[in-house]
LUMPA-817176 format. One line per 5 residues: number of its first residue (from 0); for each residue x, y, z of C-alpha. Coordinates in steps of 0.25 Angstrom, whole numbers. Layout:
REM residues N
NUM) X,Y,Z; ...
REM end
This chain:
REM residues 383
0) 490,-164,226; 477,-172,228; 468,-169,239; 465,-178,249; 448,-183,251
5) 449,-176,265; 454,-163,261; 445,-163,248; 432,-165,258; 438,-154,269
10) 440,-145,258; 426,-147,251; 420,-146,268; 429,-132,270; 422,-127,256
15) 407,-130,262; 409,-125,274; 416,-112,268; 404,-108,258; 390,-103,260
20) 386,-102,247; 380,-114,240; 387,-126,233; 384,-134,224; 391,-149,223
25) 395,-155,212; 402,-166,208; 403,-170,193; 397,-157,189; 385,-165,180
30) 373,-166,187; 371,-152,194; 356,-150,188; 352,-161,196; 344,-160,208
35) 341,-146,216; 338,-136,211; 352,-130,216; 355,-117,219; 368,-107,213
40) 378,-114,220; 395,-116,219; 400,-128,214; 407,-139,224; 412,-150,217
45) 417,-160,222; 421,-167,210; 435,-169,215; 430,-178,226; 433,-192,219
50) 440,-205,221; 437,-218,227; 438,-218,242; 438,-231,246; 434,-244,240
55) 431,-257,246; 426,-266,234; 423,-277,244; 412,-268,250; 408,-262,239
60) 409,-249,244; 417,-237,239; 418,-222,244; 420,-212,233; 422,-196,233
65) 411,-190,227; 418,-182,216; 420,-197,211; 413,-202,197; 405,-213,195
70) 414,-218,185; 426,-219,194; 419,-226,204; 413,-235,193; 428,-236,188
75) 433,-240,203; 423,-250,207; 423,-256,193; 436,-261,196; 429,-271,209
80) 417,-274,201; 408,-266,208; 401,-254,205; 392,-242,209; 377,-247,208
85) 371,-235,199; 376,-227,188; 369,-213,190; 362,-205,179; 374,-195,174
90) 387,-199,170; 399,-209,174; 405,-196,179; 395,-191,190; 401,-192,204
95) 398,-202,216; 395,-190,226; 386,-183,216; 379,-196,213; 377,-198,228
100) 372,-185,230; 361,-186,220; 357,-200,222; 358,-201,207; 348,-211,201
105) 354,-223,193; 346,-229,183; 347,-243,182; 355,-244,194; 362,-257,199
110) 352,-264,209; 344,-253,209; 354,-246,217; 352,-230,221; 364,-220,225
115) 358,-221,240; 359,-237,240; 374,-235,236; 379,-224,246; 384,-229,259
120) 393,-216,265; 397,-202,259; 404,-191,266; 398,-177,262; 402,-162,266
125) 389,-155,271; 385,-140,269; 393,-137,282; 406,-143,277; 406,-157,287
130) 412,-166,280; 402,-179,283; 400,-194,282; 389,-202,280; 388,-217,278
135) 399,-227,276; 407,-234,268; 402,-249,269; 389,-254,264; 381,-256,280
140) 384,-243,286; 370,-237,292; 377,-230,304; 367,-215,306; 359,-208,297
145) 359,-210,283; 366,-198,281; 372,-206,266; 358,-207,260; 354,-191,265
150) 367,-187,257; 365,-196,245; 354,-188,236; 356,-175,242; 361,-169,231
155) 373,-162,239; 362,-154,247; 368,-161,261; 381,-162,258; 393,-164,246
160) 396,-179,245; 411,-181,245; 412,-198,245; 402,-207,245; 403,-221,248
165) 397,-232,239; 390,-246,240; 395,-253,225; 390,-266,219; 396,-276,212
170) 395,-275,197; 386,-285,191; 391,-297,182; 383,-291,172; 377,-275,171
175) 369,-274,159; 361,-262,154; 350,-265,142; 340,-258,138; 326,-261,129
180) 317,-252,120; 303,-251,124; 297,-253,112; 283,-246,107; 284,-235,118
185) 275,-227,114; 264,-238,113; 261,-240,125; 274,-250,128; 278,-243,139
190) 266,-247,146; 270,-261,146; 284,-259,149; 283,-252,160; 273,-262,167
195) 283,-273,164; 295,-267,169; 289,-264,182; 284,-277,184; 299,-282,183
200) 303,-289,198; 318,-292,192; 330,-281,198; 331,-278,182; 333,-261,183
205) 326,-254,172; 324,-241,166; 314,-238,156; 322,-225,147; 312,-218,139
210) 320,-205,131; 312,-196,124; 307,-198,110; 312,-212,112; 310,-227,115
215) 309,-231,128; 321,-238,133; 321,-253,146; 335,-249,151; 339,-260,162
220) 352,-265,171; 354,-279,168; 364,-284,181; 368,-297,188; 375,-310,181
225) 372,-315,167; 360,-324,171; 352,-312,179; 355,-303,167; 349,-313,158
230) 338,-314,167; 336,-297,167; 338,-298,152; 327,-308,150; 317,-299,159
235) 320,-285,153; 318,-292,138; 305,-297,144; 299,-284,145; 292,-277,134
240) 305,-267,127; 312,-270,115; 328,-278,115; 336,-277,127; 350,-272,124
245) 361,-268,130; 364,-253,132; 377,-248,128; 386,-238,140; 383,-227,133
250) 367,-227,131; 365,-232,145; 370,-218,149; 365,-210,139; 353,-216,143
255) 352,-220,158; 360,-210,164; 365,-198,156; 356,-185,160; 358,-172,153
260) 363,-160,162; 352,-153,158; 341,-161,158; 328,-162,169; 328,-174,175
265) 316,-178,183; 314,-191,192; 300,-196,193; 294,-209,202; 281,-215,203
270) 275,-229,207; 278,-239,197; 265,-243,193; 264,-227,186; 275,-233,177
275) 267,-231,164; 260,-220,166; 271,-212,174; 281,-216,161; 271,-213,150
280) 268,-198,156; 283,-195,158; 285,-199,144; 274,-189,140; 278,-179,150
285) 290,-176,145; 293,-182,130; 308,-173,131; 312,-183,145; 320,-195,144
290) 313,-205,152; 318,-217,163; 308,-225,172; 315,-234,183; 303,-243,185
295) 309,-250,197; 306,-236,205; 296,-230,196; 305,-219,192; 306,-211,181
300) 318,-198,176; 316,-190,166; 326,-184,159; 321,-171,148; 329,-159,144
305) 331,-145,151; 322,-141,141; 310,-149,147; 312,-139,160; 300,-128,153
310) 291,-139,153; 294,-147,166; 283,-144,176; 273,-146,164; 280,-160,160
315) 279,-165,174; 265,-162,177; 260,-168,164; 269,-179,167; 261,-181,181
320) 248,-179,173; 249,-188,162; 255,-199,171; 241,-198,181; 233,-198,167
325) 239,-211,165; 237,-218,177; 249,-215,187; 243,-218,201; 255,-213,209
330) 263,-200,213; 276,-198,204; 287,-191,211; 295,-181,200; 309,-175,205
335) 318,-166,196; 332,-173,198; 339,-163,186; 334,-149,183; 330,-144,195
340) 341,-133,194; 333,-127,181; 319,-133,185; 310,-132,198; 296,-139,195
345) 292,-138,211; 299,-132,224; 306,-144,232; 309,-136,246; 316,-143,255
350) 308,-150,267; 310,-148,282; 319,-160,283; 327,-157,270; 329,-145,274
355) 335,-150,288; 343,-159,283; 351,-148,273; 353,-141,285; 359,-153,290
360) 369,-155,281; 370,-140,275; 364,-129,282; 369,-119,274; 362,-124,261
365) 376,-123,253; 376,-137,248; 368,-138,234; 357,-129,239; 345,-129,233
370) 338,-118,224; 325,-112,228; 313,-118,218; 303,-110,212; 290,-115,214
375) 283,-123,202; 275,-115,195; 265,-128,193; 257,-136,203; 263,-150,205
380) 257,-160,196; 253,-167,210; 248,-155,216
REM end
C-alpha cells in the first residue's frame, strides 16, 4: 500500500532524530561531488518523496515533493502552457529539492530568472528532526524572515528539503535557441566579440561556449512572439560570428548543461569590463577546460577533467597572472562548485555566523557535514 506524504515526512523526521552519526542527502543520486567537501556519511535519499502537491495554474504556482524530476514537473505544467523558468545544468532527471538545495545555475535561463527568484515556500526537516515550514504557496507572501532563500543553496547543510513550492511562467509563443561560430578565434576575434556583446542593452541571454581545441561557440535564447524574435534574430546576426542556426535538443544539452561526474568545475566572476582579458587568460590557463562566459554577469564556469586536479593550484594562479598581465583591473572571485570532494586549493572554515546559524537548524552537525581541508600548500594568487 502507498504511503501517505505525512507519514513518509514523520518517518524521514523519527530517522534524524534517531541517528548521531552523519548523513548524507541525496536525491537523484547524480551530483554527489558537487559542493563540500563532504564527509563519510550514510545515504538518505529521499528520492521517494515525489509527485505534484497542488497545482493552481491560474496562479502559477505549484508545490512539488522534492524527490520529484524536472521532467515530470516539466511534463505537468506543459499541459497548462506554463513552465519552470530554468533548465539546470545536469539532466532532465535531477530532482526539484536537489536543485533547490543547490541553487543550481541555469544557463540561458528564461528571463534571466535564478532558482532563488522562483522559490516561494518549502517545508524542510532539520538536524533535530522538526519538521518545518518556511514561505508560502502564493506569489506575495513576505510574512517573517526569509527562512526560504537561507534554505535554498544550502546544499542540505540546514535542513532536508521535502516540497518546494514554485513560481512558473507562461511558455512563450515562440522559445528558440541558436547558436553562431566565432569565427577566426585565434586572431584576436574574440576581442571584438566580447566588446560588442557587452554593449548589447536588448534582454537577448547569451552565452559565449568555448570547448577545448575548438571554435568558440554565441549560444542565445531567442523568446517572445514572432516579431520580438525577428527582432533578436536581427541583433544577434548583427554581431561579429559566423551563421546563426538553430540548435538541435540533443547538442543544446551536450553542450549547455551536460557536466561529467567526474569533472572540476570551477565558477569564476569578474567586472564586465575584464571580459577580454579575464577570457583570454582562462583560455590559456587551462587549454583541457570547456569554457562558458555569461556576459550579462561577468561570469565564467569552467569545466576540465578529474585529470586536471595534479595541476589545479598552478592553473589557477597562472590564470590570475596572465589575466593582470593583460590588463584586468578588478578582483575575480574563483569558487570550486564540483571536486571539492577530491580537491581542497584553500581552507573555507565556516565563520562566526555560519557557524550559528548550523547550530540553529542542526546542532549536532549530522546533516551533509563538512570534511576538514587541508591547508593550500600555495600562497593565494591574491595574497
Amino acid at each position: 500500500m502507498a504511503h501517505s506524504p505525512v507519514s513518509d515526512i514523520t518517518r524521514l523526521a523519527e530517522q534524524i532524530r534517531e541517528t548521531s552519526a552523519p548523513l548524507r542527502i541525496e536525491g537523484g543520486g547524480s551530483w554527489l561531488h558537487a559542493g563540500g567537501p563532504w564527509a563519510p556519511a550514510a545515504s538518505l535519499s529521499v528520492r521517494h518523496l515525489r509527485g505534484i502537491r497542488a497545482y493552481t495554474p491560474g496562479d502559477l504556482v505549484v508545490t512539488v515533493a522534492a524527490g520529484t524530476s524536472l521532467a515530470e514537473l516539466a511534463a505537468a505544467t506543459a499541459e497548462h502552457g506554463q513552465m519552470l523558468a530554468l533548465d539546470p545544468y545536469g539532466t532532465p532527471d535531477d530532482t526539484i529539492g536537489a536543485v533547490v538545495a543547490t541553487a543550481s545555475p541555469a544557463p540561458l535561463a528564461l528571463g534571466d530568472h535564478r532558482v532563488r527568484d522562483l522559490v516561494l515556500g518549502v517545508q524542510v526537516v532539520t538536524g533535530d528532526g522538526v519538521v518545518m515550514r518556511a514561505g508560502g504557496h502564493v506569489v506575495k507572501n513576505v510574512a517573517g524572515f526569509d527562512l526560504v532563500r537561507l534554505q535554498t543553496g544550502a546544499w542540505g547543510t540546514l535542513g532536508v528539503i521535502t516540497e518546494v513550492s514554485l513560481r512558473l511562467h507562461a511558455r512563450p509563443p515562440v522559445d528558440q535557441l541558436v547558436c553562431a561560430a566565432v569565427p577566426h578565434a585565434d586572431t584576436g576575434a574574440l576581442d571584438d566579440l566580447l566588446p560588442a556583446v557587452l554593449a548589447q542593452r536588448v534582454p537577448l541571454p547569451m552565452l559565449l561556449v568555448s570547448p577545448p581545441g575548438g571554435a568558440p561557440q554565441l549560444w542565445a535564447r531567442l523568446t517572445g512572439n514572432t516579431s520580438r524574435v525577428r527582432a533578436l534574430h536581427a541583433r544577434l546576426r548583427a554581431l561579429p560570428v559566423g551563421d546563426v542556426r538553430d540548435a538541435p535538443d540533443d547538442e543544446t544539452w551536450r553542450t549547455l548543461r551536460a557536466t561529467p561526474s567526474e569533472a572540476i568545475v570551477l565558477r569564476a566572476r569578474t567586472h564586465r569590463s575584464d571580459a577580454v582579458p579575464f577570457v583570454r587568460a582562462a583560455r590559456d590557463a587551462f587549454e583541457s577546460a570547456t569554457l562558458s562566459y555569461d556576459p550579462a554577469h561577468g561570469s565564467l564556469r569552467l569545466v576540465m577533467p578529474g585529470t586536471g586536479l595534479a595541476t589545479l593550484e598552478r592553473d589557477m594562479a597562472t590564470w590570475y597572472r596572465l589575466a593582470a598581465a593583460r590588463g584586468a583591473m578588478h578582483r575575480m572571485t574563483v569558487v570550486v562548485d564540483q571536486g571539492r570532494t577530491w580537491s581542497a586549493p584553500y581552507q573555507s572554515p565556516r565563520t562566526p555566523l555560519e557557524a550559528g546559524v548550523k547550530r540553529a537548524f542542526d546542532a549536532r552537525d549530522v546533516l551533509n557535514r563538512l570534511a576538514e581541508l587541508r591547508p593550500s600548500t600555495r600562497a593565494h594568487p591574491d595574497a
